[in-house]
C-alpha positions in Angstrom: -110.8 17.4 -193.6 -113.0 16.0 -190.8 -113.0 17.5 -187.9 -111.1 15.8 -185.1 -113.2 14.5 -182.2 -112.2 16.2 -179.2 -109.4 14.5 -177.2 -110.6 14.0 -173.7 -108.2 14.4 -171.3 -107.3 10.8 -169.3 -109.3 10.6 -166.5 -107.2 9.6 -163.2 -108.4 7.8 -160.3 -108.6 10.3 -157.5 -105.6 10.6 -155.5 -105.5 9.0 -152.3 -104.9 11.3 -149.2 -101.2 10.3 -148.5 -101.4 8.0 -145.4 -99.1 9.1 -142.1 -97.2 6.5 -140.5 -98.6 6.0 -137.0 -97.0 8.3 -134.6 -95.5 6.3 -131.9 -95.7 7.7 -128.6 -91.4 8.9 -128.1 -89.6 6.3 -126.2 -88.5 7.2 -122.9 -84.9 6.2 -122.3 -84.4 3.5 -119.9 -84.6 4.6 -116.2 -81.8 2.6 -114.2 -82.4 2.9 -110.6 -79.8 4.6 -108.7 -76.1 3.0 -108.6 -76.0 1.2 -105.2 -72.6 2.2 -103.8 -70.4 -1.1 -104.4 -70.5 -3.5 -101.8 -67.1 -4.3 -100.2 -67.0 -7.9 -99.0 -66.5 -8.6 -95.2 -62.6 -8.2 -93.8 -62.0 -11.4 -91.7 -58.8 -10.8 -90.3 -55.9 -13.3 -91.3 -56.7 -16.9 -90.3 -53.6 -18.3 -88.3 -52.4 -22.1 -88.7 -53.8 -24.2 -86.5 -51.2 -24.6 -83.5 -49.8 -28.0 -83.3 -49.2 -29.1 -79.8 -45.8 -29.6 -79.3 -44.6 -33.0 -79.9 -43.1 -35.4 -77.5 -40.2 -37.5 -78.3 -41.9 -41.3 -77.0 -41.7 -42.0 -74.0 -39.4 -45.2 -73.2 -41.1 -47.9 -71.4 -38.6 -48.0 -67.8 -35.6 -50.4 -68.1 -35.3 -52.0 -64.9 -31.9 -53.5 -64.1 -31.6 -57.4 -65.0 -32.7 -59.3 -61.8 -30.6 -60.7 -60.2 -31.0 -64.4 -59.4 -31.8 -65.6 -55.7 -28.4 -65.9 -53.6 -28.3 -68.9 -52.3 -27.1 -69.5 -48.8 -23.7 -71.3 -49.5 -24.0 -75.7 -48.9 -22.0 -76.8 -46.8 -21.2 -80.8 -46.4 -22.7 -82.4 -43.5 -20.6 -81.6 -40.1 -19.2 -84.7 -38.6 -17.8 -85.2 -34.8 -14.4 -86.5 -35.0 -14.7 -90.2 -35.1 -13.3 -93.6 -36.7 -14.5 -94.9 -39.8 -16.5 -98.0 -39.7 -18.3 -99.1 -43.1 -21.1 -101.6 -44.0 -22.2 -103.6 -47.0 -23.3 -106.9 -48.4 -21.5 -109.3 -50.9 -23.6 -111.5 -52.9 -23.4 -114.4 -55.9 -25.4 -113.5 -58.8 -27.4 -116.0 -60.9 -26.0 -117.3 -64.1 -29.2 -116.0 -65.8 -27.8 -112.1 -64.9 -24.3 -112.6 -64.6 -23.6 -109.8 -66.5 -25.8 -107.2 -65.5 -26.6 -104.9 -63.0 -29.5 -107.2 -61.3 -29.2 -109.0 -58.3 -32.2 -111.3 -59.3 -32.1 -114.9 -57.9 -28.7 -113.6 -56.3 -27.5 -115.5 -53.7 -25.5 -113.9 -50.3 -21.9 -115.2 -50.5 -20.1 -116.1 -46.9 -16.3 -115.7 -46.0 -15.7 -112.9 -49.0 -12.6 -110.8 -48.1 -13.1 -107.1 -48.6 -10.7 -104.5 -48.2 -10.6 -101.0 -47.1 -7.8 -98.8 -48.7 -6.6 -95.4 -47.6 -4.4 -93.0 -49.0 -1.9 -90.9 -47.4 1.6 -90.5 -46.6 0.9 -94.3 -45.8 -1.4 -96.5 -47.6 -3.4 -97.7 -44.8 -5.1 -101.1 -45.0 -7.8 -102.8 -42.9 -9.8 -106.2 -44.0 -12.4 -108.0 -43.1 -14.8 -111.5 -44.1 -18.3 -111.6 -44.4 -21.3 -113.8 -42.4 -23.4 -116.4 -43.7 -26.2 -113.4 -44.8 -22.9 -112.1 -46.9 -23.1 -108.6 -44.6 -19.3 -107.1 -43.4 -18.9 -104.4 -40.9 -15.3 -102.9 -41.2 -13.7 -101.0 -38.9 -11.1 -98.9 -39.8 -7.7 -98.3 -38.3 -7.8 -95.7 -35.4 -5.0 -93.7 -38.2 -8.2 -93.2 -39.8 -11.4 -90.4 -39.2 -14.2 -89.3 -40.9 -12.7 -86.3 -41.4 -10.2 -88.5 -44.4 -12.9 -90.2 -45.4 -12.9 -89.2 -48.8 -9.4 -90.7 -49.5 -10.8 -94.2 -49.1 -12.2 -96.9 -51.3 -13.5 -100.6 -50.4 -12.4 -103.3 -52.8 -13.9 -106.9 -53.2 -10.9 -109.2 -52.8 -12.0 -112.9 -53.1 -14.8 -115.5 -52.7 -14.5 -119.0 -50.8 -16.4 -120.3 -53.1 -14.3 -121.3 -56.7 -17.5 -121.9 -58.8 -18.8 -117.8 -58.1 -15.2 -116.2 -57.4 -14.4 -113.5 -60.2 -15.4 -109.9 -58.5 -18.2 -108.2 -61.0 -18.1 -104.4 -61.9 -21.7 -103.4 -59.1 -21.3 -100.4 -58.0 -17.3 -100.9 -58.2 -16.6 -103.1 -56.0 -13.9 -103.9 -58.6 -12.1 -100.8 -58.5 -12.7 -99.6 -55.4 -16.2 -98.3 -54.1 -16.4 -94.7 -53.0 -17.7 -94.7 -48.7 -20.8 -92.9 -48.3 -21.8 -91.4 -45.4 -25.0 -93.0 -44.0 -27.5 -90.2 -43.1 -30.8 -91.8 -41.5 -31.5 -90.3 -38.0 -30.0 -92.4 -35.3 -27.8 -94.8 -37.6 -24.6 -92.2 -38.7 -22.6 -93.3 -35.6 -21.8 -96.4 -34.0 -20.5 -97.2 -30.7 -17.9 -100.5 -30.1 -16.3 -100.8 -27.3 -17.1 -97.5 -26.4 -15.2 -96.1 -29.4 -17.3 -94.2 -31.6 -17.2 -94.6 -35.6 -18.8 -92.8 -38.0 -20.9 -95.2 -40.2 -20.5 -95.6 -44.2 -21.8 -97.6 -46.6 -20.9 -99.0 -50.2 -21.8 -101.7 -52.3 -23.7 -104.2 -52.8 -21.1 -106.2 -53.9 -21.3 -109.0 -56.2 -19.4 -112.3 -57.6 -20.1 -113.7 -60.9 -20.8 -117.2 -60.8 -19.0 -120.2 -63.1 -22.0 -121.0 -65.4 -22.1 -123.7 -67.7 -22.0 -123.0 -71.6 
């Protein structure tokens, strides 16, 4: 048979040098610094409460006692001398326009009107007297009777001369009996007659109502 031609052994690319991994440089282990000593945190000693001031109970405004009102000095009625009682007025005849009021308007002084003074006591005592032609009447009193009493008497309008103004009117009650009051202006609270002193009072004015036609 034919020779064979020589087998030629496969050729191989050449082998590559086997490549060492970089050599790192070693690590060095971390380097922590020194361990600071731990640092404790200040010590403040204990804070205390605040110290409340001590509390007043409120204060309560002073009471001061109720005042009391002014004393007054005591009144005393005026002082009179012993004397007799004289007392003064006027009588007059109203108009027929105010027959029935209070007015003395267009009023007319009535003459010869009796008035009357009555006291009481153990004895009613009595005393009487007219009036002038300006219808004024001074009475004098009994000499049974002072100032002193004076308060138990009244003066009464009796009657009018005169029939068309005759029926006695209710002013200042000459009707019922008017209370005497004490005449106080300087110089004119006494009276001398007959060298008899009297104290002097007044009432009144009196009046009539007049007839008037309807």
């Amino acid at each position: 048979p034919p020779a064979k031609p020589p087998v030629k052994p496969p050729v191989y690319p050449p082998t590559k040098a086997p490549v060492k991994p970089p050599v790192k440089p070693p690590v060095k282990p971390p380097v922590s610094p020194p361990a600071k000593p731990p640092v404790k945190p200040p010590v403040y000693p204990p804070t205390k409460a605040p110290v409340k001031p001590p509390v007043s109970p409120p204060t309560k405004p002073p009471v001061s006692p109720p005042a009391k009102p002014p004393v007054m000095p005591p009144v005393y009625p005026p002082k009179f001398n012993r004397s007799l009682v004289a007392v003064r007025g006027t009588v007059f005849c109203k108009s027929c326009k105010y027959a029935y009021s209070d007015s003395l308007t267009g009023a007319k002084p009535v003459e010869g009107a009796l008035v009357r003074l009555l006291c009481k006591g153990r004895k009613k005592i009595v005393a009487e007297t007219e009036t002038d032609k300006n219808g004024y009447f001074l009475l004098l009193g009994p000499k049974t009777v002072t100032n002193y009493g004076f308060r138990g008497c009244r003066v009464y309008l009796v009657k009018s001369k005169d029939n068309k103004c005759n029926k006695v009117s209710k002013l200042y009650n000459g009707d019922v009996g008017a209370v005497l009051r004490p005449e106080k202006a300087p110089g004119k609270s006494k009276l001398v007659i007959n060298k008899v002193i009297y104290g002097l009072f007044t009432v009144g004015p009196f009046a009539f109502n007049p007839v008037c036609p309807k």
